[in-house]
C-alpha positions as CSV (number, residue, x, y, z in Angstrom):
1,X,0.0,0.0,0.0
2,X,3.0,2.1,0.9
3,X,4.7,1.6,-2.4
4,X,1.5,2.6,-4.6
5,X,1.0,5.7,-2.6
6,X,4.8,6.6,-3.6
7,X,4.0,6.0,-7.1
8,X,1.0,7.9,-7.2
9,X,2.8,11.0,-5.5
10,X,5.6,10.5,-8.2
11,X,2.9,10.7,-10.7
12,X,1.2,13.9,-9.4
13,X,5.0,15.2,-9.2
14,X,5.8,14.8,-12.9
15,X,2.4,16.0,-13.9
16,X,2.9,19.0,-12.3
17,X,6.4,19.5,-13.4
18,X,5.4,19.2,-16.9
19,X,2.7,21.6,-16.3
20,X,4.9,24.5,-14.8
21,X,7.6,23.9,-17.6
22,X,5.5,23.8,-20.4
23,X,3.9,27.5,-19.0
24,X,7.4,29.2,-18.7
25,X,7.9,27.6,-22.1
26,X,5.4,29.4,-23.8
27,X,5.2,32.2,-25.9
28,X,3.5,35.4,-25.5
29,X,0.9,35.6,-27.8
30,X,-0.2,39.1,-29.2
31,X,-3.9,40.3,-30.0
32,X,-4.2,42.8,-33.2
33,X,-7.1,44.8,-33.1
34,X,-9.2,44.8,-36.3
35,X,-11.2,46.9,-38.2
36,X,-14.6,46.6,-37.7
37,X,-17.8,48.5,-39.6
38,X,-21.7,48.0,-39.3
39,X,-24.4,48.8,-41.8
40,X,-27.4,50.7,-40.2
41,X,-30.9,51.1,-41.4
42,X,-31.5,53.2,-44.1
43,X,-33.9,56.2,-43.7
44,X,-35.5,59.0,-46.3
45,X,-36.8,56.0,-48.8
46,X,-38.1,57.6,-51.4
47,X,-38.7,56.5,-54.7
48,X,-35.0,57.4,-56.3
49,X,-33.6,58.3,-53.5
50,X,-32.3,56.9,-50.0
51,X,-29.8,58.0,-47.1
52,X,-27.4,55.7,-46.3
53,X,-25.8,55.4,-42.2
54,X,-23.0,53.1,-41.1
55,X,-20.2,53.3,-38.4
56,X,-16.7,52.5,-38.0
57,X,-17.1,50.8,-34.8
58,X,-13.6,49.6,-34.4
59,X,-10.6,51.1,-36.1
60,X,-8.2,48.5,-36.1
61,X,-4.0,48.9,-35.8
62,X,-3.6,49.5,-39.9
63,X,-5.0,52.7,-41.1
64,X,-8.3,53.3,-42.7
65,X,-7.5,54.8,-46.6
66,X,-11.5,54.6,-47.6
67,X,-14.4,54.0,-46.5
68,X,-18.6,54.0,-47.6
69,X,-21.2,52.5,-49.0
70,X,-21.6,49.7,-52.3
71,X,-25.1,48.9,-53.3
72,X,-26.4,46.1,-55.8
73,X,-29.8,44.7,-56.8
74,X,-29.1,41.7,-55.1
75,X,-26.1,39.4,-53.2
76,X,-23.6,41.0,-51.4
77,X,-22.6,44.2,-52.8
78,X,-19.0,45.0,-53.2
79,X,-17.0,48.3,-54.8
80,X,-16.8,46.4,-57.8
81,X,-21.1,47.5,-57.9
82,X,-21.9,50.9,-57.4
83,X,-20.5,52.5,-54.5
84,X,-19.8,55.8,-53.0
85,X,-15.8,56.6,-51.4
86,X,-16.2,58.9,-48.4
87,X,-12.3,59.2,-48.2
88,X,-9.8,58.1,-45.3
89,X,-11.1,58.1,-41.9
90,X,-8.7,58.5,-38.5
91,X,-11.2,57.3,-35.6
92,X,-14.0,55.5,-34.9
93,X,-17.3,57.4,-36.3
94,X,-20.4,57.1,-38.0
95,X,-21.4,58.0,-41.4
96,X,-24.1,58.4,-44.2
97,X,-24.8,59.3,-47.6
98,X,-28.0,60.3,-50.0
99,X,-27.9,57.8,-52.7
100,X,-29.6,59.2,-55.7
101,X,-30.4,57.9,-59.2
102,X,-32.2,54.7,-58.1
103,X,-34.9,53.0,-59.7
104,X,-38.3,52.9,-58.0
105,X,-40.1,50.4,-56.8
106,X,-37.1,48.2,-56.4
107,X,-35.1,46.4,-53.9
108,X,-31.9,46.8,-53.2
109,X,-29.2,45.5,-50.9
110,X,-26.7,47.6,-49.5
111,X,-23.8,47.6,-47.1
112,X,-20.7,49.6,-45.6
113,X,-17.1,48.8,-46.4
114,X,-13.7,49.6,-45.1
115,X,-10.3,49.7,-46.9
116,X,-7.0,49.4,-45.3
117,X,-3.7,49.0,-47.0
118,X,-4.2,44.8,-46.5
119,X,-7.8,44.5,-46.9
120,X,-11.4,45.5,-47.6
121,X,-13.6,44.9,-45.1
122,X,-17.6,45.2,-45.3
123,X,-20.3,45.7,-42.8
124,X,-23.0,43.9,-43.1
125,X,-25.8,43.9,-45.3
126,X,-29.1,45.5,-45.1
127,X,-31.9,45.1,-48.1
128,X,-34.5,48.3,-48.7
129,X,-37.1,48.6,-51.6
130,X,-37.5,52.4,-53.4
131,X,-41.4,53.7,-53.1
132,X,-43.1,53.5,-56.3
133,X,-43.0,56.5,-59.3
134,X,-45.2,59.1,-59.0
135,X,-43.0,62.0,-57.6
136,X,-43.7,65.0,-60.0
137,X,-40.3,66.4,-61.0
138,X,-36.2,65.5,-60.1
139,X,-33.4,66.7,-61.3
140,X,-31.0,63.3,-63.2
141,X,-27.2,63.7,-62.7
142,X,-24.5,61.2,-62.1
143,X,-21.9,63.9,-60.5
144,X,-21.8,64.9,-56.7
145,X,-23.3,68.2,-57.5
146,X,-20.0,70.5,-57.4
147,X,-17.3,71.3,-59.4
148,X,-13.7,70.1,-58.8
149,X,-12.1,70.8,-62.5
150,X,-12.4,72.0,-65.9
151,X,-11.5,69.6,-69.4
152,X,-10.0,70.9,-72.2
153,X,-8.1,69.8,-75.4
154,X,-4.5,71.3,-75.2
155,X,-5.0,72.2,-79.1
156,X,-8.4,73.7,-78.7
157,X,-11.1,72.9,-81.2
158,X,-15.1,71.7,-80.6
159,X,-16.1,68.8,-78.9
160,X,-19.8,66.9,-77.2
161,X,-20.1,66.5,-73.6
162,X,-23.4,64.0,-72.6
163,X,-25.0,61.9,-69.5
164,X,-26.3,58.7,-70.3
165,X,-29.4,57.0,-69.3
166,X,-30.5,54.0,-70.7
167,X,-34.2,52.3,-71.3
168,X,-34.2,50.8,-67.6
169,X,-33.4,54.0,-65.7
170,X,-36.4,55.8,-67.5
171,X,-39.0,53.3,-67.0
172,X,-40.2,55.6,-64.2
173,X,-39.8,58.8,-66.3
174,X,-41.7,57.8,-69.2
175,X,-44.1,60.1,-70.7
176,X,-42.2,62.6,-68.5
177,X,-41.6,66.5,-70.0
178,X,-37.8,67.4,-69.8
179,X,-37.6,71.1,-69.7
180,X,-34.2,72.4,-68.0
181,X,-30.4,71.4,-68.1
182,X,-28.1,72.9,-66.2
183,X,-24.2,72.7,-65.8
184,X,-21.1,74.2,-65.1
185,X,-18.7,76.0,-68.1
186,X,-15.8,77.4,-66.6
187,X,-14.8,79.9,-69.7
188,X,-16.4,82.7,-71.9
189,X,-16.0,84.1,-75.1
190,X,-14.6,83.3,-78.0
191,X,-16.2,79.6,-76.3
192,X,-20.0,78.9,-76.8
193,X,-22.2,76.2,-75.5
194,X,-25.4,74.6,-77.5
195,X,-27.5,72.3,-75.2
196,X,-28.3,69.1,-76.7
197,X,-30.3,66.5,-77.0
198,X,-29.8,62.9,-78.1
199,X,-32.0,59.5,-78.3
200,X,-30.6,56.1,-79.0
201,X,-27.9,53.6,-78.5
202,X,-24.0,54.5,-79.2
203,X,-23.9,56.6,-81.2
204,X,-27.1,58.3,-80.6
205,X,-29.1,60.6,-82.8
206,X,-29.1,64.4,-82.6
207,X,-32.8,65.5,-81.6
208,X,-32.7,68.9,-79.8
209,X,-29.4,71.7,-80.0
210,X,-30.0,75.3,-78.7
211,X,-27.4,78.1,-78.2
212,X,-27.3,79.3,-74.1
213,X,-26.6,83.1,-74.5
214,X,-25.7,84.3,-71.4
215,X,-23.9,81.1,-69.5
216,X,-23.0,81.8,-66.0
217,X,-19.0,81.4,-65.8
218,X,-17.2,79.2,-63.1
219,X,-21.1,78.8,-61.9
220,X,-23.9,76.7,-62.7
221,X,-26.3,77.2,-65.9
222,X,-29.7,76.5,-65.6
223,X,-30.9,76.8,-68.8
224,X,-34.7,76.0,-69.9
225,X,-35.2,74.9,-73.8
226,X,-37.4,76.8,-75.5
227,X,-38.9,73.6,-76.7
228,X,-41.1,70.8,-74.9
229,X,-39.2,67.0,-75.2
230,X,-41.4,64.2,-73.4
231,X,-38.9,61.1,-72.6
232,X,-39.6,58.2,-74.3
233,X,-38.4,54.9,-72.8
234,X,-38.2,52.9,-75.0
235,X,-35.1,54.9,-76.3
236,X,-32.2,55.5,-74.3
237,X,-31.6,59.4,-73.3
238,X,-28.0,61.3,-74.0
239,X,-28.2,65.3,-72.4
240,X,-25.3,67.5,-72.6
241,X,-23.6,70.4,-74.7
242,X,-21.6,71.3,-77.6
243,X,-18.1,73.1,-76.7
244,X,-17.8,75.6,-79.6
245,X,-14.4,77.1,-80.4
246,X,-12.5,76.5,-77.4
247,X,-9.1,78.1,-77.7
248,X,-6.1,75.9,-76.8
249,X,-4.8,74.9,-73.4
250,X,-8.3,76.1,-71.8
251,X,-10.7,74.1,-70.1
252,X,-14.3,74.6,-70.8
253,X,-16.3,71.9,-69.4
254,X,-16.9,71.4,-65.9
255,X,-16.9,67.8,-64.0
256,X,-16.6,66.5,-60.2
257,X,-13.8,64.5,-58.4
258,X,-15.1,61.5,-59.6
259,X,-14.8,58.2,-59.4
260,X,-16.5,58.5,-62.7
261,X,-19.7,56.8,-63.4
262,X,-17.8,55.2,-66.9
263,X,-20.1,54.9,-70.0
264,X,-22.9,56.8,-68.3
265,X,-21.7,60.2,-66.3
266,X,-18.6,60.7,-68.4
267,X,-19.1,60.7,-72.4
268,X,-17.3,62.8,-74.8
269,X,-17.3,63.1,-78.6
270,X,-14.3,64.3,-80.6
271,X,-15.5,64.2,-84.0
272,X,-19.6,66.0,-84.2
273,X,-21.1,62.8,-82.1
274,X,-20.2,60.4,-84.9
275,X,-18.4,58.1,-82.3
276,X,-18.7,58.6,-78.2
277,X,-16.4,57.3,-75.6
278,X,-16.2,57.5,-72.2
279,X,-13.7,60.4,-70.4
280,X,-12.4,58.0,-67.5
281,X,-11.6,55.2,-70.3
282,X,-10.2,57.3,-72.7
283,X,-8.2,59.4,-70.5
284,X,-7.7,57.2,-66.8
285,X,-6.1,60.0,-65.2
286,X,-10.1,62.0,-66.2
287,X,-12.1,59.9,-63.7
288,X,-14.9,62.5,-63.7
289,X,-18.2,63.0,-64.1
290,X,-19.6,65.8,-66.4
291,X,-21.4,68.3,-63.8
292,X,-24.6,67.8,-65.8
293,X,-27.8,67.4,-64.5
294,X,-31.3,67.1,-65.9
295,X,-34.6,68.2,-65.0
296,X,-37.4,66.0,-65.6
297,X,-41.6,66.8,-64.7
298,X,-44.9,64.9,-64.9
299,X,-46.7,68.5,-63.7
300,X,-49.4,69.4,-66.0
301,X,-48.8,72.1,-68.8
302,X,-49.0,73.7,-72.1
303,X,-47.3,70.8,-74.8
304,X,-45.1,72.0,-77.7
305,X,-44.4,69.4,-80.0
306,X,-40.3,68.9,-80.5
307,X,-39.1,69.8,-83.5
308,X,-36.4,67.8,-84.3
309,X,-33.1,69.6,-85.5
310,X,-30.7,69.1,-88.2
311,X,-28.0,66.6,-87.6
312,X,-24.8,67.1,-85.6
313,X,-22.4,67.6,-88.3
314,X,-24.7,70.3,-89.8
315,X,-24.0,72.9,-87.2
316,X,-21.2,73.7,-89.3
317,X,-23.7,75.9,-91.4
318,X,-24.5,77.9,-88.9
319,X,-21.2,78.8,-86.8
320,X,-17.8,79.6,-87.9
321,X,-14.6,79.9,-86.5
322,X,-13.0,83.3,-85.4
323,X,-9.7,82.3,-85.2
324,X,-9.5,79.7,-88.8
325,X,-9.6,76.2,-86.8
326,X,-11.4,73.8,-88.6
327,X,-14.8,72.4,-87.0
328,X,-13.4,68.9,-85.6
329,X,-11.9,68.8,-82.3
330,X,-8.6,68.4,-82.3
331,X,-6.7,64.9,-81.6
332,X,-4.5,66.6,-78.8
333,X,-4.5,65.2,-75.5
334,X,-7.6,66.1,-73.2
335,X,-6.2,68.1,-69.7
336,X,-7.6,69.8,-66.6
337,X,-7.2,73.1,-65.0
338,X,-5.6,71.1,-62.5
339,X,-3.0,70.0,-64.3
């Protein structure tokens, strides 16, 4: 009996020797704090329209280089979708945003997302449906509503600016009167500015081009045609202007920081809207958006029928050159006032 109670006391003794070696053995292990971000509810649905909130809740040990919302029609949205960059952030904080240009009547999910120099992160994801048509006017646009630059060719010439919006985006805007564009050119004279109107698929046809007489300089235009267009939906929609004699190294036409909305916010046409391209794809280091919006009403009122106006390339009859440039836009290289 003596013996086995040595040997179990001999047993308890090595167990516990192993114990106390293998914890001064260890290694420290070290906790990283990581970024965290939540999705909250969205508020202000309205039938285009909805305001986005989210928080940083935890700001990890890497720093934060972007952070905001990405939205899809369904799955989990990521910045490859649509999505809007608030910038760097330095601290925990919340955050939100009015995303505009929706569709109505239409569910959407949407969530948060963080970027560090390792990772993107995303919040989770919250669903909302858009309330259905009806409202009775909107302005369109694809910018953020102010100007950050100015584009120009660096050998001057004539060129199209235009916003995009295809069948699907007007399904709720059908039958709808379009009756004022506005926009931001940031030069005068010996530069003029047509408004114009387009309908169809790339390239689209000329329907609607009127001189603006008195544009507001570095400021926005809001300029009301003199004649009544009704959308139609079943053709896609192209709205913008026609940059008349710019002289070289200016910059004439106005655009946000981007990122651009490519194909749709951002088109440009170099030789009398024969062929359009997109700013951003033709020129990466452009990723604007034209400061171009649109205004669209259902409100009851006189109708004048639009009558439809000569083709692009025939504006040539009725503008000439001061200064003995031919009427294409030159193939020099498209710049900013920022540069």
């Amino acid at each position: 009996m003596k013996s086995l109670r040595i040997a179990f006391l001999l047993i308890i003794i090595f167990l516990v020797g192993i114990g106390i070696t293998y914890f001064i053995g260890c290694k420290k292990i070290d906790l990283i704090r990581l970024a965290f971000v939540r999705t909250d509810e969205v508020i202000n649905i309205l039938s285009t329209s909805v305001t986005a909130n989210g928080e940083v809740v935890e700001i990890g040990e890497v720093s934060i280089t972007d952070h905001g919302f990405c939205w899809s029609l369904y799955g989990y949205p990521t910045i490859s979708n649509n999505y809007k960059s608030l910038g760097s952030i330095a601290s925990t904080a919340k955050f939100s945003y009015t995303i505009t240009n929706l569709s109505s009547n239409t569910s959407y999910n949407l969530r948060t997302y963080i970027q560090t120099s390792k990772d993107i992160i995303y919040g989770n994801t919250v669903e909302f449906k858009t309330e259905s048509g009806g409202g009775t006017s909107v302005w369109l646009h694809y910018d953020d509503g102010y100007n950050y630059t100015g584009i120009g060719y660096t050998e001057g010439g004539d060129f199209d600016v235009a916003i995009r919006f295809t069948t699907q985006s007007l399904q709720q805007y059908n039958g709808f009167k379009l009756t004022k564009i506005k926009f931001f050119p940031k030069l005068g004279s010996p530069v003029s500015y047509h408004v114009t109107i387009w309908e169809g698929y790339n390239p689209p046809n000329l329907v609607y081009s009127e001189l603006v007489p008195n544009p507001a300089i570095g400021g926005w235009t809001e300029f009301s045609i003199s004649e009544s267009y009704t959308i139609n939906a079943n053709n896609e929609l192209w709205v913008g202007y026609w940059v008349f004699n710019q002289p070289p190294d200016e910059y004439p036409a106005g655009s946000d920081d981007g990122p651009a909305i490519a194909g749709y916010g951002d088109m440009i046409s170099r030789d009398d809207g024969e062929t359009w391209e997109a700013l951003s794809i033709l020129n990466p280091d452009l990723d604007y958006n034209w400061n171009l919006h649109v205004y669209v009403t259902n409100e009851k009122g006189g109708e004048i029928e639009l009558v439809r106006k000569a083709p692009l390339h025939d504006r040539k009859k009725f503008n000439t050159h001061k200064n003995g440039l031919d009427n294409t836009v030159s193939s020099g290289k498209l710049k900013t006032d920022n540069e």
